[in-house]
C-alpha positions as CSV (number, residue, x, y, z in Angstrom):
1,X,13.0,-6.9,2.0
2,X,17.1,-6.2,1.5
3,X,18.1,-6.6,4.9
4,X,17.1,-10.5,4.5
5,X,17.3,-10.8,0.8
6,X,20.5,-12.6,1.4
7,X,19.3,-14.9,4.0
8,X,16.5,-15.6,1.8
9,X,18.8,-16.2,-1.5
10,X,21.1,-18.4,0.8
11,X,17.8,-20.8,0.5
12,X,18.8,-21.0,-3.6
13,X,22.2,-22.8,-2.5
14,X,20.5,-25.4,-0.1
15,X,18.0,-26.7,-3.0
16,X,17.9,-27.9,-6.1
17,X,14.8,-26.8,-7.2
18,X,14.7,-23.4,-9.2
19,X,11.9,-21.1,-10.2
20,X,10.2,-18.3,-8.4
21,X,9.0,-18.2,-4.6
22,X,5.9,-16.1,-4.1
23,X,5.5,-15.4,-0.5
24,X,2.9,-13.2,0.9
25,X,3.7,-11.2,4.1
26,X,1.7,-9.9,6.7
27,X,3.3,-6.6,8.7
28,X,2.0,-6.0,12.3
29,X,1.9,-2.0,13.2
30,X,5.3,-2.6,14.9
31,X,6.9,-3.4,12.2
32,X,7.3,-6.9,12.9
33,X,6.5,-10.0,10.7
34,X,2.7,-11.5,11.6
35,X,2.3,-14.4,8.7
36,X,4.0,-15.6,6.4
37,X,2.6,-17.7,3.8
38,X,4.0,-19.3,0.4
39,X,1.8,-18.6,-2.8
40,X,3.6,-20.2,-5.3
41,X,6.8,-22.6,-5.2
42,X,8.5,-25.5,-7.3
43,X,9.4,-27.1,-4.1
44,X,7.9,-27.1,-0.7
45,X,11.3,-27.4,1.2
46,X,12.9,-24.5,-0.8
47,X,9.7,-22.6,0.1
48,X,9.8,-22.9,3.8
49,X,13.1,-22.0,3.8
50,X,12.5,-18.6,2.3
51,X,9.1,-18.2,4.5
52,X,11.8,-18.9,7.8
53,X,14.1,-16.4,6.5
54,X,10.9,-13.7,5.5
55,X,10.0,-14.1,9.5
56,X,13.5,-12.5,10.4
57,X,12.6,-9.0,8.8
58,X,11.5,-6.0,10.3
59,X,9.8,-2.9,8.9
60,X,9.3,0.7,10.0
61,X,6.6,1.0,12.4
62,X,3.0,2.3,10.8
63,X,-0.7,2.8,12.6
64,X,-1.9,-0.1,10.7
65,X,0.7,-2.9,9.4
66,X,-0.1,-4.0,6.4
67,X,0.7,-7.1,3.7
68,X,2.7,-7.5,0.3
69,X,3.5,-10.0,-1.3
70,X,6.8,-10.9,-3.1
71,X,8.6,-12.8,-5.7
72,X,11.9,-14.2,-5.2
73,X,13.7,-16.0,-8.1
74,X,16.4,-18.9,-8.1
């Protein structure tokens, strides 16, 4: 997640809204971003923002993916 944490915190500055961002992230076996979907959000635009930005990452590659979720505070 820290190679786009700043992309995703840059999201804080374009919003008003603060509160947490719970996105939940679905990791293909190449390491690349499948889904993306927001949990839990005090505002839908500050939540797409950070779901655009989540789509950007990468992860080491692994036989079968996998999915997390996170929590990102403003």
């Amino acid at each position: 997640v820290n190679p786009v944490k700043g992309r995703v915190m840059a999201c804080g500055d374009k919003f008003t809204a603060k509160g947490q961002v719970k996105v939940s992230v679905k990791v293909s076996p190449d390491g690349s971003i499948s889904g993306v979907s927001v949990t839990a959000s005090p505002d839908a635009g500050l939540g797409n923002c950070v779901a655009a930005a989540m789509r950007g990452a990468r992860f080491a590659r692994t036989q079968a993916g996998g999915s997390f979720s996170f929590p990102f505070n403003f």
